[in-house]
N, C-alpha and C positions, 0 to 999 in steps of 0.2 A: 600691311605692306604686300602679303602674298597673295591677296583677292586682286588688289590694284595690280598687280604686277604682271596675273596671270590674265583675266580679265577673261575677253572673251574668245575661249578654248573651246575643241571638241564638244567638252560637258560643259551645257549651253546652260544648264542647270546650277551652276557656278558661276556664273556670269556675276562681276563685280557691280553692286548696287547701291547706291548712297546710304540707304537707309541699315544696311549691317554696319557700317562706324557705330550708327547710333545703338542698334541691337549689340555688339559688343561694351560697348558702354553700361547700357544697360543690365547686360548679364555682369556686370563686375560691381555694380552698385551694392550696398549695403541690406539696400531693401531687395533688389531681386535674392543675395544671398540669405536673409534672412527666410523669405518665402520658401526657398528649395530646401533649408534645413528643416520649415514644418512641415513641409511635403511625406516625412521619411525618408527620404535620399540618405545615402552616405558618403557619396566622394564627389566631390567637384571638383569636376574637371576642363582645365583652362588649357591654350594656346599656351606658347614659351616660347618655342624656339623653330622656325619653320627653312635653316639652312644659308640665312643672308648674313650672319657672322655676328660676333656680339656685338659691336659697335654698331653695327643700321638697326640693331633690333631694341638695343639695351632702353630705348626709352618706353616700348612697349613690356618690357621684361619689370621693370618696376611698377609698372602699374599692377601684374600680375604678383608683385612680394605684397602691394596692397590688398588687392584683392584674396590673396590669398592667408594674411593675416586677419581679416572678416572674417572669413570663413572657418577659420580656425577658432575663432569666438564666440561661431555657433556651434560647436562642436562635430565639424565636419571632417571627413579628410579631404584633402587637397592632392589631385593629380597634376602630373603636369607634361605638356606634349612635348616632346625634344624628333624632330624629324632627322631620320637616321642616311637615308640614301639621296641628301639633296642637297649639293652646293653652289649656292647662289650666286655664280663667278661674279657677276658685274658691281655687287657690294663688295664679297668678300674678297677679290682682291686689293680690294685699295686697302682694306684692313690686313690682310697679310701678303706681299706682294710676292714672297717663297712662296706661298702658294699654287702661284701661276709660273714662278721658272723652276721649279724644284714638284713641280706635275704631282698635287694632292688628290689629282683627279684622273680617273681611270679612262686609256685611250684604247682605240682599237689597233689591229697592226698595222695602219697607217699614221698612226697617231693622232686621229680623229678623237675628240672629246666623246663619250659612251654619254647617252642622253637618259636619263633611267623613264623620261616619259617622249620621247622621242621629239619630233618634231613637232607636236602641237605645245610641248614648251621648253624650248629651247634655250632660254635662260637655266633652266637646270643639270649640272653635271653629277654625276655620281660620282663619290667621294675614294679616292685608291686606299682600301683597308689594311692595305697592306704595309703602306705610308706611314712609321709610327709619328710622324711630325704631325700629321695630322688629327691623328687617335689620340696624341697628348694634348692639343686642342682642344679638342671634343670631352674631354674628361676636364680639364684646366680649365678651362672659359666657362663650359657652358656647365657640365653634369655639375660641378662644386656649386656653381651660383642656384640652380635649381635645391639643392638641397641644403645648403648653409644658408643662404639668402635669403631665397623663396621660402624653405624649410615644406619641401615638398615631403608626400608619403607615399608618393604614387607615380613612378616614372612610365612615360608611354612613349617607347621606340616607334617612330610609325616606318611604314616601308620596311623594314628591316628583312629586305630581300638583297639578292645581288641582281646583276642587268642579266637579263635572260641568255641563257648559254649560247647563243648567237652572237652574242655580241662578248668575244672575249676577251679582258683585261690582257693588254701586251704591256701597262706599265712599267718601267724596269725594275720598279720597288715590288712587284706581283711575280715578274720572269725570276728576280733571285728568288723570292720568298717559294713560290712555286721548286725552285730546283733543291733549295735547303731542304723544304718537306720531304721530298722524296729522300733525300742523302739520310735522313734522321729518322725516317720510316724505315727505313732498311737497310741489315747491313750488307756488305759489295755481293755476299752470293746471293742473297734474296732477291738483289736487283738484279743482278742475270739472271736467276730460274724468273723475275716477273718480268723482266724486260725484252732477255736476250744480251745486255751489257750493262758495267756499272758506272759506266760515266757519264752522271747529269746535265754538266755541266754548260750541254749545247740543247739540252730540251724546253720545246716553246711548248706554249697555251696553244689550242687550237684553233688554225689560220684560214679556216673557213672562209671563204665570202658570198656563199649563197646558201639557203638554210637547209641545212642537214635533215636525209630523210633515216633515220638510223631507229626503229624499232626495237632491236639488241643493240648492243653497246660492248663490247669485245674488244676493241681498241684498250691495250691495257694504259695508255697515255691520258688516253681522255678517260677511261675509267677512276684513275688517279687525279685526272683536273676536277670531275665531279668530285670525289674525294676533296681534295682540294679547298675546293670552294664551300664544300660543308662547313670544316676545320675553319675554315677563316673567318666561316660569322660564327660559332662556336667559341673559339677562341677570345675573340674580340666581345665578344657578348658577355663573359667571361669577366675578361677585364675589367669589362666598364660597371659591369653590377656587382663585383668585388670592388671597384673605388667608389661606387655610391653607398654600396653597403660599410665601410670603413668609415664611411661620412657620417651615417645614420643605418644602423644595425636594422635595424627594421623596415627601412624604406620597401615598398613592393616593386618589382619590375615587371613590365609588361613590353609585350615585341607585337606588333604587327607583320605577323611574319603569314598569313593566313593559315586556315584549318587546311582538314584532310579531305581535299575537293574533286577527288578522284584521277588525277594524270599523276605521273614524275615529277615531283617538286623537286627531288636534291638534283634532277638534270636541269630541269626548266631555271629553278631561284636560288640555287645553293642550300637548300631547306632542308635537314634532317631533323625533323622536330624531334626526336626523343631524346636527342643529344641535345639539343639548341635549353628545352624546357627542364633538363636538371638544374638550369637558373635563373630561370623564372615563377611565377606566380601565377601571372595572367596573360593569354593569349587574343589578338584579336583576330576572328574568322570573319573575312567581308564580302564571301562569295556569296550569291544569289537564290543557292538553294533553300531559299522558305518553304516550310513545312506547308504540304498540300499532297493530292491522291490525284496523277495521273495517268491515266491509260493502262491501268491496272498496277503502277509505281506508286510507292511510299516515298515521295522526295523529302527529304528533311537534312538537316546537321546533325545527326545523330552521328556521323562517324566523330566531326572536333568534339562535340561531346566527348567522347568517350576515350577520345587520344586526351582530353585534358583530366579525365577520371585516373587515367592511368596512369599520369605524370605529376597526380597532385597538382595540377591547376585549374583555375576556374578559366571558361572561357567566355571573351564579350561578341556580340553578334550584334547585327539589323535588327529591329524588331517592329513588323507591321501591324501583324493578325494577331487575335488570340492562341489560336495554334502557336507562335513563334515564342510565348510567353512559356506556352504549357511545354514545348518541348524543351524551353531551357531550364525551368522549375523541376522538371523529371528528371532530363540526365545531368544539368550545371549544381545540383543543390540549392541554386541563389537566383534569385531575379536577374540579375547582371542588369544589361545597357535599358535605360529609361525612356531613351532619347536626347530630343534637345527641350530646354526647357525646363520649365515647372511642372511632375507629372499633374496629369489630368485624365481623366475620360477612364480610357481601357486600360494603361499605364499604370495609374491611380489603384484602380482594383485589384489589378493581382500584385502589386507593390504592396496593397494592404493586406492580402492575403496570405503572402510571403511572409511579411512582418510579425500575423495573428496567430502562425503556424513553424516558426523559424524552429521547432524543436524539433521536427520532421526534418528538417533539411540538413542543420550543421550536428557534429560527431558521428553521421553516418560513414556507412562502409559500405561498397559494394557486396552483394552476395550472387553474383554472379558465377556460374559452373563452368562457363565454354569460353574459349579462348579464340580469336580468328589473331594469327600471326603475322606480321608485316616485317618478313626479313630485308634490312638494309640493303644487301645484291641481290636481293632478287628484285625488289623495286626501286632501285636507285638505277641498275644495269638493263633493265626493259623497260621501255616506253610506254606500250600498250599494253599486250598480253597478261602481264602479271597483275596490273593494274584491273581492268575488267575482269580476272578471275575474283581478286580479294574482294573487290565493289562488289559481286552477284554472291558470293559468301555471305556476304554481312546482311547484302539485302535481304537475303533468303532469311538468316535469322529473325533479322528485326520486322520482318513479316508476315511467319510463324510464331511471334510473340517468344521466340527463344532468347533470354535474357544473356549478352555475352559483352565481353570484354577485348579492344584490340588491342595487341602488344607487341612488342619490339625485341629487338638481341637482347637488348638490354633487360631484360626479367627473364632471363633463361632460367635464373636460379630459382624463380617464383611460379615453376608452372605445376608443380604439387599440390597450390592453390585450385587447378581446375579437375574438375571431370572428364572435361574432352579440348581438344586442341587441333583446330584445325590449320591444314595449310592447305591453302589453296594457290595452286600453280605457284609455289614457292621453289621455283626450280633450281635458284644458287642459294646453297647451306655452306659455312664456313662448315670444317671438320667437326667443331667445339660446338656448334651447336646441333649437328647431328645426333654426337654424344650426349648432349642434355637431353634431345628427345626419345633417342631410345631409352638412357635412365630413366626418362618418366613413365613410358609406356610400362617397362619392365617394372615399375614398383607399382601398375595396376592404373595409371591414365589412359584416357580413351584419344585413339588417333584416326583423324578423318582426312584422307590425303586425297589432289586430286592434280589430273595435270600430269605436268613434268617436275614436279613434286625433286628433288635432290638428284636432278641431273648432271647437275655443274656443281663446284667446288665454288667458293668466293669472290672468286676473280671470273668468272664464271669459262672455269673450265671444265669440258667432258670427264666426269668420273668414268674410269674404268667398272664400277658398280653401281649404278644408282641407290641412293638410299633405301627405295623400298625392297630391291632385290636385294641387299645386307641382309635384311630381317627377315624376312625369307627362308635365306639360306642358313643365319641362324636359326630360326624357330625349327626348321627343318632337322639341323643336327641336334638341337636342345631333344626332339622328338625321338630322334635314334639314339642318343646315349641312355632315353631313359625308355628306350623300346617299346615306344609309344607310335602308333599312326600321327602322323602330321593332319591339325584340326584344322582343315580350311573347306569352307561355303562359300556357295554362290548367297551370298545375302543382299537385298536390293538390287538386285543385277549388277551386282560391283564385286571385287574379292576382298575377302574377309577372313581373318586370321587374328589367333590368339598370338601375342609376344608376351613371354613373363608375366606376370599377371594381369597383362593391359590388354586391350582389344584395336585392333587396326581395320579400318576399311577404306577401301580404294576407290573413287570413281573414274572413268576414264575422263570425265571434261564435266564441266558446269556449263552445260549449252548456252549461249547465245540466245539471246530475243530479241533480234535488231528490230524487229517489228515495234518492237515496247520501249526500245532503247531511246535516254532522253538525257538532253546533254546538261549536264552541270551548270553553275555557273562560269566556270570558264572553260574554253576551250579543249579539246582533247579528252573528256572525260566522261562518260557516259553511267549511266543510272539503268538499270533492267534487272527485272527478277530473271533468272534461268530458267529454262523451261523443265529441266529436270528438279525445280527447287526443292519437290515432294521426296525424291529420291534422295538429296542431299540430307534432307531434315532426317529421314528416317536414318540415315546411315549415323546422325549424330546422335540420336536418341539408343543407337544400338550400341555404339561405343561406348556412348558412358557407361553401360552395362549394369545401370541401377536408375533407378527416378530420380531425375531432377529435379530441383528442391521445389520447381512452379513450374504449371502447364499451365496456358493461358488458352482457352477456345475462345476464341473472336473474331471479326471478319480481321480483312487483311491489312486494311488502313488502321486498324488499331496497336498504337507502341506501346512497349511496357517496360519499366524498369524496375531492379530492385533491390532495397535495401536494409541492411540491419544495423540495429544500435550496439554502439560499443562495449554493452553489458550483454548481447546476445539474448536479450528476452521481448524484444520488441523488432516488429520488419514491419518496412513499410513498401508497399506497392504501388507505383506511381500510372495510372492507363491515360493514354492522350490519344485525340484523333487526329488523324490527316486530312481526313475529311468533310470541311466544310457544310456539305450539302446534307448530310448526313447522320443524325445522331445514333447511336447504337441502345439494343438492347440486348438481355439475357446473357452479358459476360458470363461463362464459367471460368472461376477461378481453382483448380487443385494442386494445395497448399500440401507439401509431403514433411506435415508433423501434425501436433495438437493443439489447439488455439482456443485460449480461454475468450477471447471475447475481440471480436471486430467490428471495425468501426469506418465510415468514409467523411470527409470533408473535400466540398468543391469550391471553387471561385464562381461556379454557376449556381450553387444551392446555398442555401441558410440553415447555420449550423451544422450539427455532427448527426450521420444518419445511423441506425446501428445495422449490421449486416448479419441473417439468420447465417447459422452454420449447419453443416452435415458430417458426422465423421464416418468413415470408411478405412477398418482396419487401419489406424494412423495414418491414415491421410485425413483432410479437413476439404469439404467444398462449400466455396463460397458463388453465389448467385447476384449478379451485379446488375441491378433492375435496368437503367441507365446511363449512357454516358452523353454529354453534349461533346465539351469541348477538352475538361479536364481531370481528373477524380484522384485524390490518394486515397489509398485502401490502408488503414494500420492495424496489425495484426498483433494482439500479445497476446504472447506464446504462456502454455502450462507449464 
């Protein structure tokens, strides 16, 4: 219904074709399932539910409890699509006609229907989340059928964005919702010291009508509408994967909500992933950054990698090249997305590979040292700036071969876990997480600050102290009580200073390489190593203030991840390239411990190769003859 319906759109590549009835058909046959279950596949995943209401849909929806009682025979699991930001007015009113006078559907402030794909489909509304008529809907009709019914295992939200901050929800179920949260966020003095007054009761969504050029974000009204609109698919996400999960305990959920694609998502889509993914499982990332080596850039997904590492979720991707396999086998643990179809070909192989080695992948744990920080005000409240510092951080990392970890407010209590912790241009720090940083520094973690680094307060207000001059002027008197000189270096051309037992180094900026700068897959978002990366990397390797557990020497297109077994006697080293054109030799791997015996297997070579060692004063180096396109390294330790 939603091929016919939309036909021919924009993406001409979509374009409605007689012969998909029959290919759907097909994929629902007994025999196509039988095939994909000897394939090795594990979840099959079907249409459901695409926004046109149960009733236009329901005779397709039974063909899928068919299909997916087949499949359940082969011992598969069964996902199932439920589209989250799309209502299909011209069916679904006639099946609930409050719908259309009781506004289920999000207007602008002229009360213009919000199109979540604009004009090229216009039959689509987005749905007002705020509207609990609707949300009991969407939970009553459709999510119970999918899992009583269907007896689905595998929910998949698609779209599970809001309409771009441009276009702002004035419905009146959104205008109260909106002034309640504030009134419940705060009590009457909070909202005068955050507002200037405490009465909500006349505050709108913002009335914009031409698109906002706002880089900072200072407005504490619209600071609170992003807020806002975090909360609201949090919330509601919430919900709905607590009454799936009441249905069937075990059901997985998954959001299309995209990875970490380098602009403002909670300004642009309402998107705070670390909040949104404490209730989910699986993520889909559908930006366009496939793993490749340009203009001296490592493009890859290595950042949703690593926000799903860090969230305990797996995340699903495009996958064209062999690179897009090998980067999600490093940092996803799992094969993840297949394709469409039967695998075959390239698919097929590292499907198989994945399957002949799955003890490498699942009850690992990161062992990663370094930490790149993503404070919520600080990238929620800047557009740009914050954004290209954290990007040129990570890249530097991940093209130094520095194995790191990104994280969020929410593991402030878990940064005892690292070595070193970077923040780059994280210039609004809540108070509370100030406090966790200096505790960490002072019980002996490494801090790598750079920017305007704790300029602002949460709301991003001028501190009268910035963060780094606090510790400063502590470490300074900590110095004079104990009638000691105050220990500070020029180190890297940056300042450097001892705090409690930790180490601190400062850079003024992560330069810019607009020259090399290369835009993401969407919009606003840029890719570029800094020109000072060298300077960066040494200032991290000084903080930690002892060896990191792996040095990798490799060119620069080469990734590395790494990971240990949950009995801590086995690591496995994951090397991938970006670089197509290119196969590498003479990796140096040093390993800082003892290792009885190593070993590699590739998707490009046959069988286990064994890897000569070297020890050096407890350290262990390894010699990596080759790499094409993918290699793990497993290490068990003495």
């Amino acid at each position: 219904m939603f091929m016919m319906r939309r036909n021919n759109s924009e993406m001409t590549e979509h374009n409605y074709s007689y012969w998909q009835k029959d290919e759907y058909e097909n994929q629902m046959s007994e025999e196509f399932i039988k095939s994909f279950a000897k394939s090795g596949a594990t979840i099959y995943h079907l249409g459901f539910y695409k926004g046109f209401g149960f009733k236009a849909e329901k005779e397709y929806m039974e063909k899928v409890v068919k299909a997916a009682a087949i499949a359940h025979k082969y011992g598969l699991k069964v996902a199932t699509y439920i589209q989250w930001s799309t209502l299909c007015y011209e069916t679904f009113f006639s099946e609930v006609p409050e719908a259309k006078t009781d506004l289920w559907y999000q207007v602008d402030v002229y009360g213009k229907p919000l199109l979540p794909y604009g004009d090229r489909a216009p039959f689509r509304y987005t749905p007002c989340f705020s509207n609990d008529a609707y949300m009991d809907y969407l939970k009553e009709k459709i999510i119970r059928f999918a899992v009583e019914t269907v007896k689905t295992d595998f929910i998949h939200f698609d779209n599970f964005v809001l309409s771009p901050i441009l276009s702002a929800d004035h419905n009146p179920a959104t205008i109260a919702a909106f002034r309640k949260y504030l009134t419940d966020k705060y009590i009457p003095s909070r909202r005068i010291e955050r507002f200037g007054f405490d009465d909500m009761s006349n505050v709108l969504p913002p009335q914009w009508t031409t698109p906002p050029k706002m880089p900072i974000i200072s407005d504490p009204i619209i600071q609170e509408w992003i807020d806002f609109r975090c909360w609201t698919l949090e919330t509601r996400l919430k919900e709905c994967a607590g009454f799936a999960r009441n249905l069937n305990k075990e059901v997985v959920i998954e959001v299309n909500c995209g990875g970490l694609i380098g602009n403002d998502r909670a300004w642009e889509t309402g998107t705070n992933h670390s909040s949104l993914m404490q209730y989910t499982n699986v993520i889909w990332a559908e930006d366009k950054s496939y793993p490749r080596w340009e203009n001296g850039v490592a493009i890859g997904k290595f950042r949703s990698f690593k926000l799903g590492r860090t969230t305990n979720n797996f995340i699903l991707t495009y996958v064209k090249e062999p690179q897009d396999f090998a980067e999600d086998l490093a940092l996803n643990r799992s094969i993840g997305y297949l394709g469409e179809g039967i695998p075959k070909d390239m698919g097929k192989k590292y499907l198989d590979f994945w399957l002949n080695n799955k003890n490498l992948y699942t009850g690992m744990q990161g062992a990663e040292k370094v930490a790149v920080l993503r404070s919520y005000p600080s990238m929620a409240y800047n557009t740009y700036e914050t954004q290209v510092a954290a990007n040129m951080a990570e890249q530097a990392l991940q093209q130094h071969q520095i194995p790191f970890d990104i994280i969020f407010d929410q593991q402030a209590e878990k940064l005892k876990k690292y070595d070193v912790l970077v923040l780059a241009d994280q210039e609004s720090l809540t108070d509370e997480m100030i406090s966790s940083i200096k505790q960490y520094v002072k019980n002996g973690g490494g801090l790598v600050v750079t920017d305007k680094t704790g300029t602002y307060d949460g709301w991003h207000r001028l501190r009268k102290e910035k963060m780094l001059e606090g510790m400063i002027a502590e470490e300074k008197q900590a110095a004079a009580d104990n009638n000691k000189s105050s220990e500070k270096e020029k180190a890297h051309e940056a300042l450097s200073f001892n705090y409690g037992k930790g180490r601190v180094v400062y850079l003024a900026e992560l330069e810019k390489s607009k020259d090399t700068g290369l835009r993401s897959g969407y919009a606003g978002a840029e890719w570029m190593m800094p020109k000072n990366a060298g300077e960066f990397t040494a200032a991290v390797y000084w903080a930690a203030g002892k060896k990191l557990p792996l040095e990798v020497i490799a060119p620069e297109w080469v990734g590395v991840s790494h990971d240990t077994n949950a009995r801590g006697d086995t690591d496995v080293v994951h090397l991938f390239n970006y670089n197509h054109k290119k196969n590498v030799a003479g990796i140096l791997i040093e390993y800082n411990g003892l290792i009885k015996k190593a070993w590699s297997v590739s998707p490009d070579e046959n069988g286990r190769s064994v890897i000569p060692l070297v020890e050096r004063g407890g350290m262990t180096e390894l010699r990596i003859s080759n790499l094409d396109v993918y290699k793990v390294i497993v290490l068990e330790k003495k």
